[in-house]
C-alpha positions as CSV (number, residue, x, y, z in Angstrom):
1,X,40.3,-25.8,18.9
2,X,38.3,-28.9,19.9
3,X,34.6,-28.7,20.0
4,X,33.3,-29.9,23.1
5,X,30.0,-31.1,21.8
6,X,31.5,-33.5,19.7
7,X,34.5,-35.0,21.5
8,X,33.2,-38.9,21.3
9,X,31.5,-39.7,18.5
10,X,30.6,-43.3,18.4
11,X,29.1,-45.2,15.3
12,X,25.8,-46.1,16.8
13,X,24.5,-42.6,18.1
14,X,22.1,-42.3,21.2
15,X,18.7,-41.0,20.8
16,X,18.1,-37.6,22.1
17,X,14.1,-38.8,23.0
18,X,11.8,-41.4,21.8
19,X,9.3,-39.3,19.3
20,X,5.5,-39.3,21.4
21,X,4.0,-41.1,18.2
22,X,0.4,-39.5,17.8
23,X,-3.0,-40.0,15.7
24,X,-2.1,-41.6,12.2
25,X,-3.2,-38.2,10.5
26,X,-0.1,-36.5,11.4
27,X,2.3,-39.5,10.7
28,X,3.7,-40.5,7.1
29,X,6.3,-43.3,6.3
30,X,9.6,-43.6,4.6
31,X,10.7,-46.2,2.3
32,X,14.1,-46.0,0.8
33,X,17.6,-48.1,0.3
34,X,21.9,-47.9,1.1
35,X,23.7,-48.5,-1.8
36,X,27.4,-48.4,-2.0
37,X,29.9,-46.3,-4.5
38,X,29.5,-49.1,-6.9
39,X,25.7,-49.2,-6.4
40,X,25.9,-52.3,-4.7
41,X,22.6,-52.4,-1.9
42,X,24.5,-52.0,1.6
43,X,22.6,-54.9,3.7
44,X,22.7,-54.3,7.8
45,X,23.4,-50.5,7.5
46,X,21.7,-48.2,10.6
47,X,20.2,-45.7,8.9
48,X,19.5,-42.9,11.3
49,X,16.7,-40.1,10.6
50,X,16.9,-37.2,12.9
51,X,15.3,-33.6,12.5
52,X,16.7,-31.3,10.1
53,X,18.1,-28.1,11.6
54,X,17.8,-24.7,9.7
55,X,21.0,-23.2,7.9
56,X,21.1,-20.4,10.6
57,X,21.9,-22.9,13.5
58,X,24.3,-25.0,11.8
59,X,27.8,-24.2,13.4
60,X,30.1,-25.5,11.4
61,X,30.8,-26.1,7.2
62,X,30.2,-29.8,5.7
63,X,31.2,-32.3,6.8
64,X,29.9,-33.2,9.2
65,X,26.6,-32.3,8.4
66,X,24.7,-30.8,11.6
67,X,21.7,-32.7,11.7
68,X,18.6,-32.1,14.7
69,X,17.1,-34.3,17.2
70,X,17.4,-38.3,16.5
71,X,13.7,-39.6,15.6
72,X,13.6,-43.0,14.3
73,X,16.2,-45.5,13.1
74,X,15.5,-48.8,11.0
75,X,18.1,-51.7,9.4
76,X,18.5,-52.5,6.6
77,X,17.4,-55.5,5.0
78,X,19.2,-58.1,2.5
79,X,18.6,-56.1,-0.5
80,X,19.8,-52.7,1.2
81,X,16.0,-51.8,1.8
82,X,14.5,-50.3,4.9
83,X,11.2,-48.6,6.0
84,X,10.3,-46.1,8.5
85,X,6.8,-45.9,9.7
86,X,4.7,-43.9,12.0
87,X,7.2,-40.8,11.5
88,X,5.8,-37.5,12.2
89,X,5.6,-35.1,9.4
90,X,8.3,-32.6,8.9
91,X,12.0,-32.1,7.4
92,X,14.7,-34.9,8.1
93,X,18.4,-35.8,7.5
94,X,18.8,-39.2,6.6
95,X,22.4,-40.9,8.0
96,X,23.5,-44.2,7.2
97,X,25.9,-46.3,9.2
98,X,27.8,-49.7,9.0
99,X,30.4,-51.7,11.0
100,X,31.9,-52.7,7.2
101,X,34.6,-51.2,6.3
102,X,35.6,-49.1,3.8
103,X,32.3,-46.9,3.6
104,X,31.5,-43.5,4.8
105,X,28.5,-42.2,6.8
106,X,27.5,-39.6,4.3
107,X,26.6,-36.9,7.8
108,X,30.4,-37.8,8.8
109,X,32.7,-37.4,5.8
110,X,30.1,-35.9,2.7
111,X,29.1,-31.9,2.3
112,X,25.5,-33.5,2.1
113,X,23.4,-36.0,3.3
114,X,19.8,-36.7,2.0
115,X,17.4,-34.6,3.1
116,X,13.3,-35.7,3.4
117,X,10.1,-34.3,3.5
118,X,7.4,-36.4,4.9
119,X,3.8,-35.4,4.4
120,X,1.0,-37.1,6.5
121,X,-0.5,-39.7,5.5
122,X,1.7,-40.3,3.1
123,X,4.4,-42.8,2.1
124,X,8.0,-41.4,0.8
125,X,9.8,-43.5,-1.5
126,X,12.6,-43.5,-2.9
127,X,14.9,-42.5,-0.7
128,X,18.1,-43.5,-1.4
129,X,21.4,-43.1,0.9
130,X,25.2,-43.8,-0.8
131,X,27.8,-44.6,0.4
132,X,30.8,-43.3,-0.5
133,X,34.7,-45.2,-0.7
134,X,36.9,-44.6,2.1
135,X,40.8,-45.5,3.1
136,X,40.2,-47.7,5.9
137,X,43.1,-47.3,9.1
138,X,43.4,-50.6,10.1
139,X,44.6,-51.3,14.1
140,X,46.2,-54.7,15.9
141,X,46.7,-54.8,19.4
142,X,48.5,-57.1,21.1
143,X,47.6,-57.9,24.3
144,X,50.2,-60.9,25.7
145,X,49.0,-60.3,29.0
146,X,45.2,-60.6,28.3
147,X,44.9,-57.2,30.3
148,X,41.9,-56.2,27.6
149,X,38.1,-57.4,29.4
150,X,35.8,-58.8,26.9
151,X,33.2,-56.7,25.0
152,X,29.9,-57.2,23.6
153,X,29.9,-54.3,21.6
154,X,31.9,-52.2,19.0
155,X,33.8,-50.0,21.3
156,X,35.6,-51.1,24.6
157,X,36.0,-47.6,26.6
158,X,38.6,-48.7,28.3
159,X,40.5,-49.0,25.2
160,X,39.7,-46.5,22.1
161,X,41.1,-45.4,19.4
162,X,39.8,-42.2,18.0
163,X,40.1,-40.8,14.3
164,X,40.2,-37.0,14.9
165,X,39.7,-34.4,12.1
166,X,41.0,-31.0,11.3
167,X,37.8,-29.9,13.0
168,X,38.8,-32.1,16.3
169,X,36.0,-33.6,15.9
170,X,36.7,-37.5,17.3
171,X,35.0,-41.3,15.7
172,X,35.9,-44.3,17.2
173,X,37.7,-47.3,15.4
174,X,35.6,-49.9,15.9
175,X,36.6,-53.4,17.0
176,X,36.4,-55.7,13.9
177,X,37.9,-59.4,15.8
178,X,38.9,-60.2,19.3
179,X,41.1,-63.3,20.8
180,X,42.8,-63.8,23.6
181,X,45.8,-62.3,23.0
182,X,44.7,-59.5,20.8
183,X,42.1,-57.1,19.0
184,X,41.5,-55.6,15.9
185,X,39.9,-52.9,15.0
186,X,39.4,-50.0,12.1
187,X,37.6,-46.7,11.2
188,X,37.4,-45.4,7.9
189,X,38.2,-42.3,6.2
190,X,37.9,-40.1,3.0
191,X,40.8,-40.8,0.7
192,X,43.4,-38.0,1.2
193,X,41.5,-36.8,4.6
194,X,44.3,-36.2,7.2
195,X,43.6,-37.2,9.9
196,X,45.2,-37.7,13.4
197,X,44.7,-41.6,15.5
198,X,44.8,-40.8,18.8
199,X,44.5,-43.6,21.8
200,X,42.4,-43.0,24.7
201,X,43.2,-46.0,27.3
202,X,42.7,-44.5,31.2
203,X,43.2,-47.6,32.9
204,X,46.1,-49.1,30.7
205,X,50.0,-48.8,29.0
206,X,50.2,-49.4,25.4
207,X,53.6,-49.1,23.1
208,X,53.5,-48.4,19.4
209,X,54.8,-50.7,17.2
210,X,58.6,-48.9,17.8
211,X,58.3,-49.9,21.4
212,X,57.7,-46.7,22.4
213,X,54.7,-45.6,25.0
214,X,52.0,-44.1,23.3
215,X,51.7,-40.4,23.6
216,X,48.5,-38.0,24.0
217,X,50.0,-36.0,20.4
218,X,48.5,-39.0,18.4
219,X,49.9,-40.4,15.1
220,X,49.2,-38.4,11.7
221,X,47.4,-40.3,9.3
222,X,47.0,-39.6,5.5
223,X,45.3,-42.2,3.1
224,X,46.3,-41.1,-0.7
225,X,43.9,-42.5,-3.5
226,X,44.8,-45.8,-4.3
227,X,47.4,-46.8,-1.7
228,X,46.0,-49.3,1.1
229,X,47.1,-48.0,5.0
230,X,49.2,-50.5,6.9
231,X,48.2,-51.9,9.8
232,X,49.0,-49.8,12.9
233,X,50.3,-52.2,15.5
234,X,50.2,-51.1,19.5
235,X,50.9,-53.2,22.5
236,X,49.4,-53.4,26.0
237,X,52.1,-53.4,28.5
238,X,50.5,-53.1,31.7
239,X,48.0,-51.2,33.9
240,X,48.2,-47.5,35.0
């Protein structure tokens, strides 16, 4: 059964609200780092701090892992750094997220993610986020007829193409090139994770690489250790 709550899931999440930052006394600050698997620093990873929830009101088993409220976000820098001030004290999950492929937003994929405690007045350090390995699905589309518009961004909603997990829950493969006469985009996944590609297009006909018109079961997708995914090839044919 698909949870509603978490039909679309996009890589760059929406705050909930903007924290109402108060007197300094009741604010602390977070210093930490992304590394990868290899403990390489992670440079240009979102990492996302939102409130932690209490084990009672989590619905579901890692992964995902439920987190609260968004509060703050930062980049990181060249070294894989990053810093969050002004933060109200209190108990966060700490969520890191990159358009690179082939790593995993530990709230996504792990049965953990980092969890803080920030005191007032104080500065946490320290903090480090990894990043573990995925399979990454990688996705061409031709489009002969240039029927995809241009995007600025890492998803076109008028074209997706959705990762969806035992749970149901759904992420987004996000656009890695664009040309005239095609796109490419990819999502990854743990190794060994199945996982069903689904492609959500109101507005427009795509074929799979058989010639055959998409269909709403999806394709199965399984990513042993070790073996690299080939590309999935669709084409646009026309509009709906």
């Amino acid at each position: 059964m698909r949870v509603a709550a978490f039909r679309t899931i996009f890589i760059w999440f929406t705050p909930l609200f903007a924290l109402n930052v108060g007197a300094a006394t009741v604010n602390g600050s977070i210093h930490g780092s992304v590394i990868d698997y290899t403990g390489k620093p992670v440079a240009g990873a979102r990492v996302v701090i939102s409130y932690s929830l209490p084990s009672a009101a989590r619905k579901f088993t890692a992964p995902p892992v439920i987190t609260g409220p968004f509060a703050q976000d930062a980049m990181t820098d060249s070294t894989g750094g990053f810093e969050v001030a002004a933060i109200r004290a209190g108990q966060y999950t700490a969520c890191a997220q990159t358009l690179a492929p082939g790593l995993l937003d530990p709230c996504r994929w792990s049965a953990a993610a980092p969890e803080l405690t920030v005191i007032a007045g104080q500065t946490l350090t320290g903090v480090r986020i990894t990043m573990a390995h995925g399979a990454i699905i990688p996705i061409h589309v031709n489009d002969p007829q240039g029927l995809l518009k241009p995007v600025t961004g890492p998803i076109d909603f008028a074209c997706q193409f959705h990762a969806v997990t035992a749970k149901g829950l759904h992420y987004n493969a996000n656009i890695q090139a664009s040309t005239a006469t095609g796109r490419d985009h990819s999502i990854t996944v743990p190794f060994g994770a199945p996982v069903t590609l689904e492609v959500i297009s109101p507005h427009l006909k795509l074929n799979d690489a058989s010639g055959n018109a998409v269909t709403a079961q999806g394709t199965a997708v399984n990513a042993p250790v070790g073996s690299a995914l080939a590309t999935l090839v669709y084409t646009v044919t026309g509009t709906k």
